[in-house]
C-alpha positions in Angstrom: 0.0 0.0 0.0 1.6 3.3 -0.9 2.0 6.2 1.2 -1.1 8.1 -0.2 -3.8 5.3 0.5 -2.4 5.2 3.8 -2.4 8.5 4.9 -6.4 8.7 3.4 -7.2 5.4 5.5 -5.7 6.8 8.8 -7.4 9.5 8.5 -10.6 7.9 7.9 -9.9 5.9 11.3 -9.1 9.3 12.9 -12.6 10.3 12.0 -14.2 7.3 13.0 -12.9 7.2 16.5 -13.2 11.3 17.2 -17.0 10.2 16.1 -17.4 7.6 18.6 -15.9 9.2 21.1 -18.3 12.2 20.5 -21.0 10.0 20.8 -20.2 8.8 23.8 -19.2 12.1 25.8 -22.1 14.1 24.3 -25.8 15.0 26.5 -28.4 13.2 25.1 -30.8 16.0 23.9 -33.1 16.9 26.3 -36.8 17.6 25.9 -38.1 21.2 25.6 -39.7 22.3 28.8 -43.1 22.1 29.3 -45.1 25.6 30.0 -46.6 26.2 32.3 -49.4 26.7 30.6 -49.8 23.2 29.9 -49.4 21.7 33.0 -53.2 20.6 33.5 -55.1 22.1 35.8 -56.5 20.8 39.7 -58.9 20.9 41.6 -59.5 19.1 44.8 -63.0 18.4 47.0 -63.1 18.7 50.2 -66.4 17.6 51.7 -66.9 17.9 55.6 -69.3 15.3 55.1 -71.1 13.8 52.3 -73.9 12.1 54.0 -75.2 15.2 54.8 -77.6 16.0 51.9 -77.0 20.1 51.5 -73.5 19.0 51.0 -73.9 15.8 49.1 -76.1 18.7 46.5 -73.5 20.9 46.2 -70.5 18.4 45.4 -72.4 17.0 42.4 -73.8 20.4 41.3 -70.5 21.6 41.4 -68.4 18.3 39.9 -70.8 17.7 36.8 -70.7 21.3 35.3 -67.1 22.1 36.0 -66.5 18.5 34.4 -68.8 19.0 31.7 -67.5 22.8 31.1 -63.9 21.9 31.4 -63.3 18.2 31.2 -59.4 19.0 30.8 -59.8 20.2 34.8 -58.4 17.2 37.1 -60.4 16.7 39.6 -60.1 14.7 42.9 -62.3 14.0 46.2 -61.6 13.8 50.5 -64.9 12.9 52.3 -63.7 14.0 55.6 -65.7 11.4 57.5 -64.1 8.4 55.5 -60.4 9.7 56.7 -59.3 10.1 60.3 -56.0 10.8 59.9 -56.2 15.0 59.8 -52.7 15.0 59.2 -52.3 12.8 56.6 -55.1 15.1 54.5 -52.4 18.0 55.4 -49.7 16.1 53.7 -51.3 15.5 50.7 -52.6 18.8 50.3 -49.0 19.8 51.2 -46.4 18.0 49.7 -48.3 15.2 47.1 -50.9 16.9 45.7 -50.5 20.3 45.6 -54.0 21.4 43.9 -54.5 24.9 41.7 -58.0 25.1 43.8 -59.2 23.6 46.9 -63.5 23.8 46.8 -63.6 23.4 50.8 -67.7 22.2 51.4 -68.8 22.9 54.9 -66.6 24.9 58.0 -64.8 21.8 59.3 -63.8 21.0 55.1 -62.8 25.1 55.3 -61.0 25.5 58.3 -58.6 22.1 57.6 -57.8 23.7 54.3 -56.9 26.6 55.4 -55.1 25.4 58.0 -53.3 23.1 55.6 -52.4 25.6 53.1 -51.2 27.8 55.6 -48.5 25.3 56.6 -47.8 24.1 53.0 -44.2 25.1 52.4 -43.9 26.4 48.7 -44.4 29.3 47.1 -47.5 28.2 45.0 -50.4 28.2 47.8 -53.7 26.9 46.1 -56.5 29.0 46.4 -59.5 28.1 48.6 -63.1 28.1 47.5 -65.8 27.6 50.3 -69.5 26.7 49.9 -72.1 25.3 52.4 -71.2 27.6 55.6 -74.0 29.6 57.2 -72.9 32.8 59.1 -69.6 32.6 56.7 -69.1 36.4 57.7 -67.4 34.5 61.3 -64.0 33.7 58.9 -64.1 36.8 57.4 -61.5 37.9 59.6 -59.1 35.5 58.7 -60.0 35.4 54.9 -56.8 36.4 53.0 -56.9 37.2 49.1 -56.5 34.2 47.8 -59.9 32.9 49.6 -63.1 32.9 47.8 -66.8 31.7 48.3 -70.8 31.7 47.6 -72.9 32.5 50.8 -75.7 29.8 51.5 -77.9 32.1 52.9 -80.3 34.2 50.5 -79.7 38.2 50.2 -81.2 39.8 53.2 -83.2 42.0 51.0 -84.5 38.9 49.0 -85.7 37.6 51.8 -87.4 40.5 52.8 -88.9 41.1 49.4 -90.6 37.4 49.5 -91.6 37.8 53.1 -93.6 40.8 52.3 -95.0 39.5 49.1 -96.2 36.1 50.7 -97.9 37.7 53.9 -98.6 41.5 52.7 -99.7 42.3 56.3 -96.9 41.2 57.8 -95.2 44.7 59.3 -92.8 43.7 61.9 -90.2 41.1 62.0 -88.4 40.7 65.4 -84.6 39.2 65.2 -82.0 37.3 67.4 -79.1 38.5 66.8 -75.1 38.0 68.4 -73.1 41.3 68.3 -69.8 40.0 67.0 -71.4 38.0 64.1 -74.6 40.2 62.9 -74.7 44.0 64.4 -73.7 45.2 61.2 -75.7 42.8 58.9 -78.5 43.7 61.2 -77.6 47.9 60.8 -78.0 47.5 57.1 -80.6 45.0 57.2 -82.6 47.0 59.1 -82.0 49.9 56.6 -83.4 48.2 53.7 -86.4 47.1 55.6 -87.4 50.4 56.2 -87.2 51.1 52.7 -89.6 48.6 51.5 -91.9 50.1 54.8 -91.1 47.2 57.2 -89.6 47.3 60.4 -87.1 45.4 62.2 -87.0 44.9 66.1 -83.8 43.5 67.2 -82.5 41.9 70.6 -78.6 41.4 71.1 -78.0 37.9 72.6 -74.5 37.3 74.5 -75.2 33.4 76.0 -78.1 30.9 76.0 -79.4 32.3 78.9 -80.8 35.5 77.3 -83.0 34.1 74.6 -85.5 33.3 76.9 -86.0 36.7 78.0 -85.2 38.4 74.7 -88.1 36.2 73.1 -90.5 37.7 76.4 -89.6 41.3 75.4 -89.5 41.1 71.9 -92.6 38.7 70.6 -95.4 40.7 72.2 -93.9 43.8 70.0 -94.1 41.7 66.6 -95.5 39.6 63.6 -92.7 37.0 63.4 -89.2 35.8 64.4 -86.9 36.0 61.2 -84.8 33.6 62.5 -81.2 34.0 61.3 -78.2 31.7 61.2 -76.2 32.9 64.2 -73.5 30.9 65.8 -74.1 32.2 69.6 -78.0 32.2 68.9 -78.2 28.7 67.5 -75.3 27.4 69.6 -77.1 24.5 71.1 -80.1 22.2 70.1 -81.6 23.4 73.6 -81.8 27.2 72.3 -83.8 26.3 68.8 -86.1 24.4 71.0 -86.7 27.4 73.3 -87.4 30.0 70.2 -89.8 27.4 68.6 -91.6 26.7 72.1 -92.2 30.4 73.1 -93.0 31.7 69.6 -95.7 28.8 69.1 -97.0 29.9 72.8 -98.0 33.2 71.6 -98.6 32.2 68.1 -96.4 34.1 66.4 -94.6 32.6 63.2 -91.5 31.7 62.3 -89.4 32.4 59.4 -86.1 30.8 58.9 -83.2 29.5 56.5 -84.1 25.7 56.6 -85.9 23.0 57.2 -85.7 21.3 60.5 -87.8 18.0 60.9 -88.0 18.7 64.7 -89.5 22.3 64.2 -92.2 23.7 62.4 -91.0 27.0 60.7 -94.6 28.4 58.7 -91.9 29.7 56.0 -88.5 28.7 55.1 -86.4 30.7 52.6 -83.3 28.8 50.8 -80.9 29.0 48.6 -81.4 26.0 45.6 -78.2 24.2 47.0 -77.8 22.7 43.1 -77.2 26.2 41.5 -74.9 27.0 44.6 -72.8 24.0 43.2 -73.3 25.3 39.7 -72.2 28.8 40.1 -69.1 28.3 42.1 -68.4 25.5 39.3 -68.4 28.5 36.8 -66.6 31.1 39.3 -63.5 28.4 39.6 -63.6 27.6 36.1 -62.8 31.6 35.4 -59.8 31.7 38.3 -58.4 29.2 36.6 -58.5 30.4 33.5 -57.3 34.5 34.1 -56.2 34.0 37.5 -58.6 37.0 38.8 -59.7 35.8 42.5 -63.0 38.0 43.3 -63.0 40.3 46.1 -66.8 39.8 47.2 -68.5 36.5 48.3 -70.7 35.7 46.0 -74.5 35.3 46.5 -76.7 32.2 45.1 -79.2 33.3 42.8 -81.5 30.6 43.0 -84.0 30.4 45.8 -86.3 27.5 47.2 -89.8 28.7 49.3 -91.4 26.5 51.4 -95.0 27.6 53.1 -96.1 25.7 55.9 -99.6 26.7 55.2 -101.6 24.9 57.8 -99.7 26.7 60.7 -99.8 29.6 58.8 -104.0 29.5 59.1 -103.8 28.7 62.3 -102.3 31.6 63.4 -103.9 33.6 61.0 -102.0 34.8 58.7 -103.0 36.7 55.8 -101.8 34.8 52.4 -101.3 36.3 49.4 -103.6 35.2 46.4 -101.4 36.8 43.7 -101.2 33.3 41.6 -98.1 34.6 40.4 -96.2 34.4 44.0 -98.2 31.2 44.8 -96.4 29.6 41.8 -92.7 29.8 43.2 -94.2 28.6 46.8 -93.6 25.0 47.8 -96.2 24.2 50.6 -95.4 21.8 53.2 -96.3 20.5 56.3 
């Protein structure tokens, strides 16, 4: 072989092994990053407990519309009465998990998540969605921006408006009322009564033992208790018994937020728990879409009226005949 041929095949081995040995030393390519954009999106239940029905309503209200209106949305579920290891919810919420949006149904759902996201050491803290509290306004104070809700209870003035269209003689509604939870709902509720030419008597209760003698100066001076959701009112079974048993002594009515099957309420005004489920569905579809948290609670728009009609004869009660009021009124016994 002469000189030439073997300088060209030499160099052709040269190149061969400089290419293996690049081969070998060279990063594999990686793979592009993904955006964040594309990461999918989260959204975990919390339930306080699903055998309770109003909550049960909600959870599937709110599940099958954001599923149906954003089926790309992940999804998962804690029944909190199926775990009873608190903690071990914490860590997944924490460390595993890590969901965009928390929907926290019911206080003790609400208070474990925030709680939980509190503690959650990372810089990307989920934001908490709450449905199914009454009285939410008691953690308002510890609310921070990235906490959002729906009230359960109907607009004040809504239920003011329906009161007065169901019994038109109706001109004085008397209140229970706690002065940490409800003195200003009741300042501005009052306010809008007077506008529609009703008038609200109030009586500020600080334990169980002044409801009693609230109820003794307040029902002689009206037409019905509107009774409200307050946690110090309502605090034990004993002091809804007591309300029911004085007002039914003098025959005076009682209008109230829900049904109780131990009590007879002549009118209950709800919110439609389905559309509570459906709204917030919408409102958490939008966060995570823009990233816009709103400020103000929202309000359910749908509304459920229930007439106990019987009672309401019997203590004589003037009913509306307007047909078109009487349409929207369930009557129950």
């Amino acid at each position: 072989m002469n000189t030439f041929y073997k300088r060209v095949l030499s160099a052709q081995i040269l190149c061969f092994l400089t290419f293996l040995v690049s081969c070998n030393s060279s990063p594999l390519p990686k793979e592009p990053p993904k955006e964040e954009g594309n990461t999918p999106k989260s959204v975990l239940i919390i339930n306080s407990d699903q055998s309770v029905k109003k909550y049960a309503l909600i959870h599937e209200a709110f599940k099958s519309k954001l599923s149906a209106d954003a089926p790309s949305i992940k999804i998962e579920e804690i029944n909190l009465a199926d775990i009873f290891s608190v903690d071990t919810i914490k860590r997944r919420i924490g460390i595993f998990q890590r969901p965009d949006i928390i929907h926290a149904i019911g206080s003790d759902a609400y208070e474990l998540a925030k709680d939980a996201v509190q503690n959650t050491m990372t810089n990307k803290k989920p934001v908490i969605v709450f449905s199914g509290i009454f009285d939410w306004h008691r953690f308002e104070k510890d609310m921070g921006s990235k906490t959002y809700g729906m009230a359960l209870e109907l607009p004040a003035d809504l239920q003011l408006i329906l009161i007065m269209d169901i019994f038109p003689n109706m001109s004085t509604l008397g209140v229970l009322y706690s002065q940490p939870h409800n003195q200003k709902w009741f300042e501005e509720t009052r306010s809008e009564a007077e506008e529609m030419e009703l008038s609200l008597r109030g009586k500020i209760i600080g334990s169980s033992n002044d409801i009693s003698n609230a109820l003794a100066e307040l029902i002689p001076h009206v037409d019905a208790i509107w009774l409200i959701p307050d946690p110090i009112v309502l605090k034990y079974k004993q002091n809804v018994s007591t309300i029911f048993q004085q007002a039914s002594a003098q025959q005076k009515p009682i209008l109230t937020y829900a049904k109780s099957e131990k009590h007879d309420a002549v009118l209950i005004l709800q919110a439609k728990l389905s559309t509570i489920g459906e709204q917030l569905a919408g409102s958490v579809k939008n966060i995570l879409k823009t990233g816009d948290i709103p400020k103000n609670v929202q309000e359910p728009s749908g509304s459920r009226v229930l007439l106990n009609k019987k009672k309401a004869i019997e203590y004589g009660i003037e009913i509306t005949d307007d047909p078109d009021i009487l349409s929207e009124v369930e009557l129950i016994e």
